[in-house]
C-alpha positions in Angstrom: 0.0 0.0 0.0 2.6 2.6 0.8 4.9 1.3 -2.0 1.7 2.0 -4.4 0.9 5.8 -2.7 5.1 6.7 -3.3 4.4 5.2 -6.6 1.3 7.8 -7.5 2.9 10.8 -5.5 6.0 10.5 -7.6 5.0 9.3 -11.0 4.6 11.1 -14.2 1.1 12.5 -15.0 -0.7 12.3 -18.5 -2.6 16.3 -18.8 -5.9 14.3 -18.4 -4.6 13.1 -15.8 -2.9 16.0 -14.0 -6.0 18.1 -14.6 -7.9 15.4 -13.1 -5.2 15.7 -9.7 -4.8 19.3 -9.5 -8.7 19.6 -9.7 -8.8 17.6 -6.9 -6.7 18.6 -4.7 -7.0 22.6 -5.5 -11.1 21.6 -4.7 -9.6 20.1 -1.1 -7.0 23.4 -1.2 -10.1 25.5 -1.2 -12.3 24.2 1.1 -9.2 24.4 3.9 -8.9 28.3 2.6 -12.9 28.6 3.4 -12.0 27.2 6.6 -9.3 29.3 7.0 -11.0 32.5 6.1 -14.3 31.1 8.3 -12.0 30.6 12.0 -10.0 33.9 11.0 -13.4 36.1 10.2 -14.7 34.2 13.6 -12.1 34.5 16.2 -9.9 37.8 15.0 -11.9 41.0 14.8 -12.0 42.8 11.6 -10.1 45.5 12.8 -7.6 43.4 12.9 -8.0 41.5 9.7 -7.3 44.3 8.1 -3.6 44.6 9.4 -3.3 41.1 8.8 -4.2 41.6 5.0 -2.0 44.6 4.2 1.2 43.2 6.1 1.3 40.7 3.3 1.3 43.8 0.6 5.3 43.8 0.6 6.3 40.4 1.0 3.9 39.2 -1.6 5.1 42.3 -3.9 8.5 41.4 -2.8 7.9 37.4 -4.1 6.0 37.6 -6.9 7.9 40.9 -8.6 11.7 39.2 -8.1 10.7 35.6 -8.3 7.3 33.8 -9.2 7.8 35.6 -12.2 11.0 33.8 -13.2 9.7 30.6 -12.6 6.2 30.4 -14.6 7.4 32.6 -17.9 11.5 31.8 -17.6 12.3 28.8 -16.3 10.0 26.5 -16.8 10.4 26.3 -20.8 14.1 26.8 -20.1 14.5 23.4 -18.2 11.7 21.5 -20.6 14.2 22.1 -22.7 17.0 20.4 -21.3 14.1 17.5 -20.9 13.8 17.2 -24.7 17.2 17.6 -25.1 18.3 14.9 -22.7 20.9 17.1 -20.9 19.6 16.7 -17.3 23.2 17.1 -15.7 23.2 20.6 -17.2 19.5 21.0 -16.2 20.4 20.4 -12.3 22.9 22.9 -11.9 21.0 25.6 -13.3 18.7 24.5 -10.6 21.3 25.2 -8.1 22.1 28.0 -9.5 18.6 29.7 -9.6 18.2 28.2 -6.2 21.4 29.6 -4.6 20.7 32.8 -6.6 17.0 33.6 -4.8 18.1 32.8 -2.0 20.4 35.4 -1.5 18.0 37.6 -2.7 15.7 36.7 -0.8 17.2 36.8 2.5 19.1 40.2 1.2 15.6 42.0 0.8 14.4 40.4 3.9 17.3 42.4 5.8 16.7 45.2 4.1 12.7 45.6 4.3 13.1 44.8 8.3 14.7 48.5 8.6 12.6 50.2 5.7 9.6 48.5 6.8 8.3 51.6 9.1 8.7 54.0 6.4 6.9 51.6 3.9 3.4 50.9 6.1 3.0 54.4 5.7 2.5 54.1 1.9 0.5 50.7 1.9 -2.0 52.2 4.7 -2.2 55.9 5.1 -5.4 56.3 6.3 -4.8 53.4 9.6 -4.1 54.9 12.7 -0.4 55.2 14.4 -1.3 52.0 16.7 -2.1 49.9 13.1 0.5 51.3 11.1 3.1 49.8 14.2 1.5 46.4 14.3 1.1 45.9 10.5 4.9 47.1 10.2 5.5 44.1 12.7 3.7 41.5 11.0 5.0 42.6 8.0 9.0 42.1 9.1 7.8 38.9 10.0 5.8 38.0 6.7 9.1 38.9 4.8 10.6 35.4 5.8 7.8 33.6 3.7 9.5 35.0 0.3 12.8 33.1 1.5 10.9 29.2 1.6 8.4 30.1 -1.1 11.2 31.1 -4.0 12.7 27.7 -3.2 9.2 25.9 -2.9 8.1 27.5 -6.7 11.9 26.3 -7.9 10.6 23.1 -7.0 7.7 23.4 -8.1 8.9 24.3 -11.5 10.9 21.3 -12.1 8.2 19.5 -11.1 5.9 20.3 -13.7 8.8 20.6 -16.7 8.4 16.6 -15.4 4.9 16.6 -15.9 4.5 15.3 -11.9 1.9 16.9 -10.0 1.3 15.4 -7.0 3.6 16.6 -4.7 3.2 20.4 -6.6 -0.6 19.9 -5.7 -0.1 18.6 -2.2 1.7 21.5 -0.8 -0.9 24.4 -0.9 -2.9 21.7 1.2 -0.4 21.7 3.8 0.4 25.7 3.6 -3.8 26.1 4.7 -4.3 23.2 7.1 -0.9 25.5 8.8 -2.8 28.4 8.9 -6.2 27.1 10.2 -4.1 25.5 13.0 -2.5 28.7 14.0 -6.1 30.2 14.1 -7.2 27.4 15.7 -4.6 27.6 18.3 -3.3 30.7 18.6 -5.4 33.0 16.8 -8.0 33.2 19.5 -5.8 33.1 22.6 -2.9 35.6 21.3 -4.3 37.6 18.3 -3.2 37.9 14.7 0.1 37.4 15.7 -0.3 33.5 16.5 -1.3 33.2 12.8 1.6 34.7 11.5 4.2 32.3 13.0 2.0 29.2 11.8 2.0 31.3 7.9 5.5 31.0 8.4 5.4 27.2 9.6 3.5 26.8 6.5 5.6 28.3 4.1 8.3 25.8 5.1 6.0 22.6 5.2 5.1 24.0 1.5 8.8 23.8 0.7 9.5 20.3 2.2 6.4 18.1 1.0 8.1 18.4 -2.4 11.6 17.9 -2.0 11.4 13.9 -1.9 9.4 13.8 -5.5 12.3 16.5 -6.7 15.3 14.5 -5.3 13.2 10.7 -7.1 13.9 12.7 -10.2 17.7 12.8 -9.7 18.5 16.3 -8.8 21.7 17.2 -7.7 22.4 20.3 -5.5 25.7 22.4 -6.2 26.8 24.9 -4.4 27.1 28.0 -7.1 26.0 31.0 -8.5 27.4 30.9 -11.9 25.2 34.1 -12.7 27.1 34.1 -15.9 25.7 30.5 -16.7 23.9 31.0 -20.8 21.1 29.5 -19.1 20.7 31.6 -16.2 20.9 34.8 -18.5 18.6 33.6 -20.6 16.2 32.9 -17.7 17.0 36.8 -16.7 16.0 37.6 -20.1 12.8 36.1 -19.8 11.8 36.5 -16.8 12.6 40.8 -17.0 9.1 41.5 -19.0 6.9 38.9 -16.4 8.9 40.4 -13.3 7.4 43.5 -14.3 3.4 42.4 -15.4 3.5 40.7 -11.9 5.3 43.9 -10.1 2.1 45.8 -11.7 -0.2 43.5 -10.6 1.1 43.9 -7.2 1.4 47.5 -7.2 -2.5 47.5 -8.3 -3.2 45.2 -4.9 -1.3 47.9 -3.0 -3.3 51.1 -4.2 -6.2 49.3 -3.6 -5.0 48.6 -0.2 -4.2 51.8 0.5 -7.5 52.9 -0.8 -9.3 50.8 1.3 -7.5 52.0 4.5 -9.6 55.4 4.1 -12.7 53.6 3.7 -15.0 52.1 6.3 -13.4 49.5 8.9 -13.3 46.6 8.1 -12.8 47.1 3.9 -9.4 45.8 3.6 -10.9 42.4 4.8 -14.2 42.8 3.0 -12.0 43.3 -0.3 -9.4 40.5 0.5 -12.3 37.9 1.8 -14.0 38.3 -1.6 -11.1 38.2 -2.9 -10.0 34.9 -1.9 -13.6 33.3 -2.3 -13.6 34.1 -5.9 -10.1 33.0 -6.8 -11.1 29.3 -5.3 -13.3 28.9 -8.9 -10.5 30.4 -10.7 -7.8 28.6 -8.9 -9.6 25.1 -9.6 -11.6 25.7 -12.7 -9.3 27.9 -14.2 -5.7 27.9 -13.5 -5.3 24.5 -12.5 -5.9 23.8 -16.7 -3.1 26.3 -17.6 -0.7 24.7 -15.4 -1.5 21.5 -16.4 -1.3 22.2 -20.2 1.6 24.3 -20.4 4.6 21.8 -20.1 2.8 20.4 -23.5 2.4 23.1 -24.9 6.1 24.4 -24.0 7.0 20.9 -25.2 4.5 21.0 -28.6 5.9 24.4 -29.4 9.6 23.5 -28.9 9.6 20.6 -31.3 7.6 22.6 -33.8 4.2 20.5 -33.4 1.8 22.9 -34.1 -1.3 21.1 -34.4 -0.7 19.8 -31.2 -0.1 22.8 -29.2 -3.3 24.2 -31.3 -5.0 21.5 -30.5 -4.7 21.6 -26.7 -4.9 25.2 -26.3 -8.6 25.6 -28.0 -9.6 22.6 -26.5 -8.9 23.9 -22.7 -10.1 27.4 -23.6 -13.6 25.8 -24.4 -13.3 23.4 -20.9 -12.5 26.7 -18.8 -15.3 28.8 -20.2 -17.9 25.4 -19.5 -17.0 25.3 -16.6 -16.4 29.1 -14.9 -19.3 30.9 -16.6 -22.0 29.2 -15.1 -20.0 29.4 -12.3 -19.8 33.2 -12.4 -23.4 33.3 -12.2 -23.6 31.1 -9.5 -21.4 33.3 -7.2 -23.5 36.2 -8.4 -27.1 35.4 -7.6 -25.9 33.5 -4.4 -23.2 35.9 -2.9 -25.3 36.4 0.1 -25.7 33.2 0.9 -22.2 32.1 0.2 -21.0 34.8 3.0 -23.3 34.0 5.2 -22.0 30.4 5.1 -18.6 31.2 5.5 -17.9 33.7 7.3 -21.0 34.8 9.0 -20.2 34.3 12.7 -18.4 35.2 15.6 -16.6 38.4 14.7 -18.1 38.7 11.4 -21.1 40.9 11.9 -23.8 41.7 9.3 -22.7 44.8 8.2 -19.3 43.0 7.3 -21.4 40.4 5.3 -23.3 43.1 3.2 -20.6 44.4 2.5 -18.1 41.2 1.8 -21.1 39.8 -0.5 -21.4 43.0 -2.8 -17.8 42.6 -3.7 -17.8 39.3 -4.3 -20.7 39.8 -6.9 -18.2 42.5 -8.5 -15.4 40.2 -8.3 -17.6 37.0 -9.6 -18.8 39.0 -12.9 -14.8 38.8 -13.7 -14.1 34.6 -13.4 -14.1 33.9 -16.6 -11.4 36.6 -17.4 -9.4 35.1 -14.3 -9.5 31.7 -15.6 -8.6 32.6 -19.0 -5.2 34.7 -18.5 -3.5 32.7 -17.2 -4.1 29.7 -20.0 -3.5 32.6 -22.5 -0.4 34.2 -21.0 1.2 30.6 -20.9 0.6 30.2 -24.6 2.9 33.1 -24.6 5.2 32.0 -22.5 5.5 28.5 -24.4 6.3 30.5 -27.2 8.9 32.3 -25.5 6.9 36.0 -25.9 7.1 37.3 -22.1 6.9 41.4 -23.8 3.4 40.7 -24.8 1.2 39.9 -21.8 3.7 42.1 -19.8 2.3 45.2 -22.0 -1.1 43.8 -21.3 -0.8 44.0 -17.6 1.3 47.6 -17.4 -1.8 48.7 -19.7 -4.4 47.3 -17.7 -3.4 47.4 -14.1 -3.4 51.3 -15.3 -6.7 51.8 -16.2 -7.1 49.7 -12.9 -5.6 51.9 -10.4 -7.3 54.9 -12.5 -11.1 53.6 -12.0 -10.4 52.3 -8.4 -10.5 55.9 -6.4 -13.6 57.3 -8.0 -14.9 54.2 -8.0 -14.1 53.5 -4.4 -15.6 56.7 -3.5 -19.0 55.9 -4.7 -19.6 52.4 -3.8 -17.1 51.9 -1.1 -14.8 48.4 -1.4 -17.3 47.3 -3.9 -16.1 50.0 -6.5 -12.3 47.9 -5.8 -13.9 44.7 -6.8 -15.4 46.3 -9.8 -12.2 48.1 -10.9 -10.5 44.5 -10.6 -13.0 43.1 -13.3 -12.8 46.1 -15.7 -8.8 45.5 -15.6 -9.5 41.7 -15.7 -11.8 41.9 -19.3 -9.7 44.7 -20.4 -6.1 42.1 -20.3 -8.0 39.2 -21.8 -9.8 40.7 -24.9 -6.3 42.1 -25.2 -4.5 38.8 -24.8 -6.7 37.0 -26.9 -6.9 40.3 -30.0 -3.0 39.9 -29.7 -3.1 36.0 -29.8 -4.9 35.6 -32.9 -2.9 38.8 -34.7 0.5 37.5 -33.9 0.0 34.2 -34.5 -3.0 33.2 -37.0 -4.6 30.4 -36.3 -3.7 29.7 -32.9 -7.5 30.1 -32.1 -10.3 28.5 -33.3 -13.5 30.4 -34.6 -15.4 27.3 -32.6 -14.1 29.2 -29.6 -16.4 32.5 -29.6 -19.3 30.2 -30.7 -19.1 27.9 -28.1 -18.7 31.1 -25.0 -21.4 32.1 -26.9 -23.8 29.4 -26.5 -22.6 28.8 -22.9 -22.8 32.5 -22.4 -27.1 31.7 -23.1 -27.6 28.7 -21.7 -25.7 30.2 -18.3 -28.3 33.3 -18.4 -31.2 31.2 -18.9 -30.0 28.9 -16.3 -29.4 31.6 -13.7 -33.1 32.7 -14.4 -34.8 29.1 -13.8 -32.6 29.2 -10.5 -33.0 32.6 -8.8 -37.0 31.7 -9.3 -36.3 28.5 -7.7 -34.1 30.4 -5.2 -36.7 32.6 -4.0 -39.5 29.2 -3.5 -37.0 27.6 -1.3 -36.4 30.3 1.1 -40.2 29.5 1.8 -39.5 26.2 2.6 -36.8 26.7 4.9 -36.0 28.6 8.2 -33.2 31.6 6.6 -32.7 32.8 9.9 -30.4 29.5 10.7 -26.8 28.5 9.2 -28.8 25.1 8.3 -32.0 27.1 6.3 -29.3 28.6 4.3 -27.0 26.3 3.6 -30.4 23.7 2.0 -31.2 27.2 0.3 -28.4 27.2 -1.5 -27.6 23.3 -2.2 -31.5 23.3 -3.3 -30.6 26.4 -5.8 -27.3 24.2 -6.9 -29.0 21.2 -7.6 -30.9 23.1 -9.5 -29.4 25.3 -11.9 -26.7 21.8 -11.9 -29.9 19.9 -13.3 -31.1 23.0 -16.1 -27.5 23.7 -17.0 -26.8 19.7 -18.0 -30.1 19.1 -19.6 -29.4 22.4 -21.3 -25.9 21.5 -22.7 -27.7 18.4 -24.2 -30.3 20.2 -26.3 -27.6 22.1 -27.9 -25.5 19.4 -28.0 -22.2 21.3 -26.7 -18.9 19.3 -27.1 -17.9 20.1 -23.8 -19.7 18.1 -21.6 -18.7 15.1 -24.0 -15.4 15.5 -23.1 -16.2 15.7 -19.5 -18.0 12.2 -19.9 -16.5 10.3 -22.7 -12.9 9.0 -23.7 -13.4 8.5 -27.3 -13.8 10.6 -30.0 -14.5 9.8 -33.8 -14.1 6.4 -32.5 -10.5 6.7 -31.4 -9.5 6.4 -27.8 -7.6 9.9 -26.7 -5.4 9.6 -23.7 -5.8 13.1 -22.3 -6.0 14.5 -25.9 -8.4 17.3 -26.2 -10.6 18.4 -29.5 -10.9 21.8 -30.9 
């Protein structure tokens, strides 16, 4: 038994079958973040919460602008190549290399940030009084040792997926929550928000480790150097330069907002992150699971000049993500009450934090679709090795972002953030997709806008069939409990489930075939997708 589970947490995944894992375990992933965000919005005021969400402003700015970067646009085509190429000695020490090389980064802006870290808060928060700004600066030195375990974990991570093996890359966000639940669980309530932020850090490391015995099965080799002068290394720099600075946007975006929403009523910065993290859950499992999944083939289609191929998968998981996140998005929308209330609707948590959590998320859950989608369309880039062209994107959108989000703000409170953050989201992928299709013709297939389109339909005349059905059941059940509620809203699921199904039928989308079949025209695909 445990020589079969080493077998399957090490082995090499087909991308049925790695889509089939990360769906599964980013599903379990965020159901421990609901749990994490339901013991944190019941045992730590929201007062609070909201120094606990902008302290991670400048370590995650700090991580994703020097590093995550790197990893997703740089080195993960870099080291597929020395896969095809069969030139895994090389591969390893450029591993080192880029290991030894973030580390010392790393650690360096750690250092650094801990004595500039008072005169920073002041930027992220401007509006939080001198008692906040102090404790947010603290949690914040303390946050900045996450960066440090999570650049190695994401190296890791990387090589991981060049090797198509997903397991123990899918296992360690589980770890990473079930951390930070414990340190709510057990500290949280007894010492404050600090108690949380030693168990984030505990997590950070148990998200490094789980995935060092898969990575060491492969045959790596650790070297001590920093051969910055390495071909491969520069040409990792190279690529990485225009993702470092789309994901340094995108940060900088999350820290104008943040600093907009410290003006704003108490309580905003958690109303805005909360939603926040409910609607990425969708998009993490629907949507960005598929693009990390696909994109070692299609770095590996687009390396060995198989076009078809990497055509072939790209349409094929455009048309899967759009199935699946649409209805979705109107699912979050016409039950966003209901989903806070479920959540996070105790303890702490009072009702005027729920009205205003569950408008955002209704902002935020118009944009899924655009979520899921960038990320699948900004790997096609990368697997082409074009990091310029979604780095253009973001600059351009996070703009018109940060432009919208004060006004905006101003009139509707943290709901005008959320809203902002879909305008931006649309904005990048008709961009992406325009840009796609001009640079490279027939990448896309005109079967993609007619099959959103008919999902688009069937969606809206599904969400109409269920808010009717919505509003029946809360007659039937007692809405004043957690239990009336939560048969509400399963009722309302079954549902729209049942209408959206029968639906896809009558129009006989492709979509859910490949969802319950394994052959098409008669021949048996392993993972293979259709146009």
């Amino acid at each position: 038994m445990i020589k079969r589970f080493s077998n399957f947490f090490h082995s090499e995944n087909s991308v049925r079958m790695a889509s089939a894992i990360l769906l599964i375990t980013l599903t379990i992933s965020n159901v421990l973040g609901m749990l994490r965000d339901h013991f944190l919005a019941s045992y730590i005021p929201t007062s609070q919460l909201d120094i606990y969400f902008a302290a991670f402003r400048i370590p995650d700015l700090i991580f994703n602008f020097l590093i995550l970067g790197a990893i997703t646009s740089a080195f993960i085509p870099v080291f597929c190549d020395f896969i095809s190429n069969n030139k895994m000695e090389e591969g390893w020490k450029v591993t080192s290399i880029l290991l030894n090389i973030a580390a010392v980064i790393m650690i360096f802006a750690a250092i650094v940030l801990f004595f500039l870290m008072p005169y920073l808060t002041p930027l992220v928060v401007p509006d939080f009084s001198f008692e906040k700004m102090q404790k947010t600066t603290e949690l914040a030195r303390i946050l900045m040792l996450t960066p440090i375990f999570f650049s190695a974990s994401y190296i890791f991570s990387g090589v991981l997926n060049s090797f198509n093996r997903f397991v123990a890359y899918s296992f360690a966000p589980l770890v990473y929550n079930l951390s930070i639940i414990l340190g709510t669980f057990i500290l949280g309530r007894n010492i404050g928000i600090i108690g949380v932020v030693y168990f984030v850090i505990i997590g950070a490391v148990l998200h490094m480790l789980i995935q060092l015995p898969s990575l060491f099965k492969l045959g790596f080799k650790y070297t001590f150097s920093f051969d910055y002068k390495n071909a491969s290394i520069k040409k990792i720099i190279r690529l990485m330069l225009p993702r470092t600075i789309g994901m340094g946007v995108n940060q900088l975006m999350l820290l104008v907002y943040t600093a907009i929403g410290s003006a704003l009523a108490i309580g905003s910065i958690s109303a805005f992150n909360f939603a926040n993290n409910i609607q990425t859950m969708p998009v993490v499992v629907l949507g960005t699971s598929f693009a990390t999944a696909v994109f070692p083939t299609l770095t590996t289609a687009f390396t060995k000049n198989e076009t078809d191929k990497f055509v072939f998968y790209l349409n094929r998981t455009i048309r899967t993500v759009s199935y699946l996140l649409i209805p979705t998005s109107v699912a979050f929308i016409l039950l966003r009450a209901q989903i806070i209330r479920l959540i996070l609707g105790s303890g702490s948590f009072g009702w005027s934090d729920t009205k205003a959590t569950a408008l955002a998320l209704g902002y935020f859950s118009l944009s899924l679709l655009a979520q899921g989608l960038i990320p699948l369309l900004a790997r096609a880039f990368y697997a082409m090795k074009n990091s310029k062209t979604p780095m253009y994107i973001s600059i351009i959108t996070v703009a018109v972002s940060i432009a919208i989000a004060y006004p905006l703000a101003q009139k509707m409170g943290v709901a005008g953030l959320a809203l902002s953050f879909t305008i931006g989201s649309y904005i990048n992928l008709i961009l992406l997709y325009v840009l796609l299709v001009a640079k490279y013709r027939g990448m896309l297939s005109n079967k993609v806008i007619n099959s959103v389109i008919k999902i688009v339909i069937i969606s809206a005349i599904t969400g109409f069939i269920a808010r009717e059905g919505m509003l029946y059941f809360a007659n039937l059940v007692n809405m004043n409990k957690f239990i009336g509620v939560l048969e509400q809203t399963l009722l309302t699921l079954a549902l729209g489930f049942v209408i959206f199904v029968a639906l896809s039928y009558v129009l006989k989308l492709e979509e859910i075939s490949w969802a319950l079949k394994r052959k098409i025209n008669g021949k048996e695909i392993e993972g293979e997708p259709v146009q």
